[in-house]
C-alpha positions as CSV (number, residue, x, y, z in Angstrom):
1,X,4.2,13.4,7.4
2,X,2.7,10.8,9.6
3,X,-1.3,10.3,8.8
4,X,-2.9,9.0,12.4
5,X,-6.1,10.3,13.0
6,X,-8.2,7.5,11.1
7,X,-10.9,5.8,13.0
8,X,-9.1,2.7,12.8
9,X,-12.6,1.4,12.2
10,X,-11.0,-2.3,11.2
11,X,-9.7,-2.6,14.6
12,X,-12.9,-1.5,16.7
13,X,-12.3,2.2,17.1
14,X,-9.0,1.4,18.8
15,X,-6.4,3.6,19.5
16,X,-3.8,2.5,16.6
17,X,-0.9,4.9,17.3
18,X,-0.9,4.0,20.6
19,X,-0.7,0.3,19.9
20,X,2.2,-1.0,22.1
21,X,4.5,-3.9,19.2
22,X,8.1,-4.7,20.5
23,X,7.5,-2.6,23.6
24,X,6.9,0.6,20.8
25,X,4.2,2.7,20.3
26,X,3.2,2.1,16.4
27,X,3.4,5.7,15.6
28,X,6.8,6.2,17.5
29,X,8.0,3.2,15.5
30,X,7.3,5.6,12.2
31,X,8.3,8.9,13.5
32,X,11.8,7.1,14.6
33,X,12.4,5.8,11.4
34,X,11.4,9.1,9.5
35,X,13.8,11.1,11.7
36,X,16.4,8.0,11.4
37,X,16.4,8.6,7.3
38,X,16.6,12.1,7.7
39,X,13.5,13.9,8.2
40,X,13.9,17.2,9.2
41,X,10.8,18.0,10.4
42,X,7.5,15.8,11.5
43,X,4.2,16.7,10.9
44,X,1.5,14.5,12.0
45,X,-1.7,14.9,10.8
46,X,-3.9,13.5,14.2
47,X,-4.7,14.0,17.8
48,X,-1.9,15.6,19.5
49,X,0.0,12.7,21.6
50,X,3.3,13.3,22.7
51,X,3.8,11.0,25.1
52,X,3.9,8.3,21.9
53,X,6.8,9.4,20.6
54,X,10.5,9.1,22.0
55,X,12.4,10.9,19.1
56,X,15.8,9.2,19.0
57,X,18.9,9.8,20.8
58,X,20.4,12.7,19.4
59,X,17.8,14.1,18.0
60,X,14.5,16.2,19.3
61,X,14.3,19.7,20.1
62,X,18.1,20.3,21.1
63,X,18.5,17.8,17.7
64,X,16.7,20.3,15.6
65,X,13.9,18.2,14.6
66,X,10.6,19.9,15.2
67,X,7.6,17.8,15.4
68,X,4.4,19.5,14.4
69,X,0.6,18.6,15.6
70,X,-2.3,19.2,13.2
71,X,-5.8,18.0,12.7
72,X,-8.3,17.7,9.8
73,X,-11.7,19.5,10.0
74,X,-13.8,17.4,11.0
75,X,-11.1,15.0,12.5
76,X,-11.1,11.2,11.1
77,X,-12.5,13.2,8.0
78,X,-10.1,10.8,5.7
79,X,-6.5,10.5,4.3
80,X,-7.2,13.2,1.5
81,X,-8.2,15.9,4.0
82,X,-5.3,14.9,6.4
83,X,-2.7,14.8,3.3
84,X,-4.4,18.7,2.4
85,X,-4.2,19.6,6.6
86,X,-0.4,17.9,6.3
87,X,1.0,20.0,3.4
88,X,-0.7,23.1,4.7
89,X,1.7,22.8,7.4
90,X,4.3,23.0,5.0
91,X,4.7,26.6,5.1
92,X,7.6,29.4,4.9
93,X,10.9,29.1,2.7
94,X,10.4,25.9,2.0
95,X,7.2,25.3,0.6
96,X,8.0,28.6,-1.4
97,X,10.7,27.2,-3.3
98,X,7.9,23.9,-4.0
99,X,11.6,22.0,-3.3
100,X,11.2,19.7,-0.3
101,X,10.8,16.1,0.0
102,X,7.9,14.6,2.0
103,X,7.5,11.0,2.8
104,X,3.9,10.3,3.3
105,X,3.4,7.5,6.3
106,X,0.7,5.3,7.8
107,X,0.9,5.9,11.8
108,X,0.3,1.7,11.9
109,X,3.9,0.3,10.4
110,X,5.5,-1.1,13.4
111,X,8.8,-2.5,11.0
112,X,9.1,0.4,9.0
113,X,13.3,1.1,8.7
114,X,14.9,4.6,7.9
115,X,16.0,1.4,4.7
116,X,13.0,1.9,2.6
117,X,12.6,5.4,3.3
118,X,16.3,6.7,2.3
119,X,16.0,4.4,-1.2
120,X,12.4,6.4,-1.9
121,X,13.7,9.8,-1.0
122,X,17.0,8.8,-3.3
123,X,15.2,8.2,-6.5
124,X,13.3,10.9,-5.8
125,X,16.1,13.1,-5.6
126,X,17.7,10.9,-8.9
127,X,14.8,12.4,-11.0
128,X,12.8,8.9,-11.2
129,X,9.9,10.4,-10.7
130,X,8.3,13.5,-8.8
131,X,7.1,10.7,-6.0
132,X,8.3,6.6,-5.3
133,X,6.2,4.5,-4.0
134,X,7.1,1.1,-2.3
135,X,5.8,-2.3,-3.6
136,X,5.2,-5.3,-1.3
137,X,6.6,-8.6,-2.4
138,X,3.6,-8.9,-4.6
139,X,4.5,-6.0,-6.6
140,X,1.4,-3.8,-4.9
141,X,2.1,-0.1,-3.9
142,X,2.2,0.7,-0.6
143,X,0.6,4.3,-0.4
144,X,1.6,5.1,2.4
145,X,5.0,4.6,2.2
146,X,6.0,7.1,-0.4
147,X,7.5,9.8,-1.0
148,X,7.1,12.8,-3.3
149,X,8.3,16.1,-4.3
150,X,6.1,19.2,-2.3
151,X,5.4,20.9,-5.8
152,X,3.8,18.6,-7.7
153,X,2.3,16.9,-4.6
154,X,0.5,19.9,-3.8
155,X,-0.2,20.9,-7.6
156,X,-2.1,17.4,-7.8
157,X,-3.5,17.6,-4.6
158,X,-4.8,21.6,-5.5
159,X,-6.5,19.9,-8.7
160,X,-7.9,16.3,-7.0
161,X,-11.5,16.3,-6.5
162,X,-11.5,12.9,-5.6
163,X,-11.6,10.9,-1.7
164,X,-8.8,8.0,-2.1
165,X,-5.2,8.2,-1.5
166,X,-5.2,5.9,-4.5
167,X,-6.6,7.6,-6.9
168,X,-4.7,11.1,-6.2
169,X,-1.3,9.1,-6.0
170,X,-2.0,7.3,-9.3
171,X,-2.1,9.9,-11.2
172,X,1.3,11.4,-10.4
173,X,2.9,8.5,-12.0
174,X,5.3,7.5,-9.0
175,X,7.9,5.5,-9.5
176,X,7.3,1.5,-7.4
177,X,10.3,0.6,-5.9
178,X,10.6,-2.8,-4.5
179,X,12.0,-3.6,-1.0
180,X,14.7,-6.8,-0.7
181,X,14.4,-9.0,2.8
182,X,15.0,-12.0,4.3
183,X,12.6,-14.1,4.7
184,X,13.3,-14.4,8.7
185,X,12.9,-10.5,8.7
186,X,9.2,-9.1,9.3
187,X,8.3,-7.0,6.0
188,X,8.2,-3.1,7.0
189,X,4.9,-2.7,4.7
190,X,3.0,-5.0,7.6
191,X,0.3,-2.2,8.7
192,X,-1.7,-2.9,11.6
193,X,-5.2,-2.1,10.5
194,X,-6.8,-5.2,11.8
195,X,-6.6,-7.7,14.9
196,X,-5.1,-10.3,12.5
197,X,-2.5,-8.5,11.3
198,X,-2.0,-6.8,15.3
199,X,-1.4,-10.5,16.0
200,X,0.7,-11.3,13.0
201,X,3.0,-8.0,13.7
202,X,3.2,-9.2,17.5
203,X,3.8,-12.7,16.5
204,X,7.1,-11.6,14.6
205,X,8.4,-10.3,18.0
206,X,8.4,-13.2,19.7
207,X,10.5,-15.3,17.5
């Protein structure tokens, strides 16, 4: 699940999915390394724009990886309503057996690897935790870039009366899981929420 329908109010109302780093639409960068870890399904929670994302070769419709479109009401309502709108789109046999996986991702990570996602989604799976979190170098989680498991996801989200991502998350106890790099490599937690870091992310492409 990708959240981008925020107002992107840090960056002047501007269109952040659509923001062009490497050549790549930001939210195509996160969809392509969802499907690349092995989503099987995408469901972003924002404006419908297809034309940002070029799903990976191999994969797509004749691939078998649907990509759904939904909206919070009101849209650019916050992350807690679009996680809700999100899970609701979880629906059928697999949100009846409470067993999938869903990686919750910022639409603004132009670095983000199918790396950090398979290592989340693997101590998920190894009964860590019911969600994993990843921690910058500084040891601070990265919200969205987690994943957790649907059930108690949407058990905590049923039961949250609060309006931060934060605070929900918290209280599932997720695992942090740290992230390894080389220094020469950009970190995949860089978001682009503000011009600075929109010049830092465009700066690491033209080394």
């Amino acid at each position: 699940m990708v959240l981008a329908g925020g107002r992107a109010a840090r960056l002047g109302g501007a269109d952040k999915p659509g923001l062009v780093i490497g050549g790549r639409p930001l939210l195509d960068a996160v969809a392509g390394a969802a499907v690349a870890a092995g989503a099987g399904e995408l469901i972003i929670v924002g404006p419908r724009r297809p034309d940002l994302i070029r799903i990976p070769a191999g994969h797509g419709p004749d691939g078998g990886v649907p990509v759904r479109w939904v909206s919070e009401d009101p849209p650019g309502s916050g992350p807690v309503p679009a996680l809700r709108c999100g899970l609701a789109a979880v629906t059928g046999e697999a949100a009846a057996r409470a067993g999938p996986l869903v990686l919750v991702l910022a639409a603004d990570l132009p670095f983000l690897g199918p790396g950090p996602l398979t290592a989340l989604a693997g101590a998920v799976r190894g009964g860590v935790a019911d969600g994993a979190v990843l921690a910058d170098e500084g040891g601070r989680p990265q919200w969205l870039i987690s994943c957790w498991r649907y059930g108690p996801l949407r058990a905590g989200l049923d039961n949250y009366a609060g309006h931060s991502l934060r605070g929900l998350f918290e209280a599932l106890r997720p695992a942090l899981m740290g992230w390894p790099r080389d220094d020469r490599e950009p970190p995949p937690w860089l978001d682009c929420d503000t011009p600075e870091a929109v010049d830092q992310a465009r700066a690491w492409v033209s080394r």
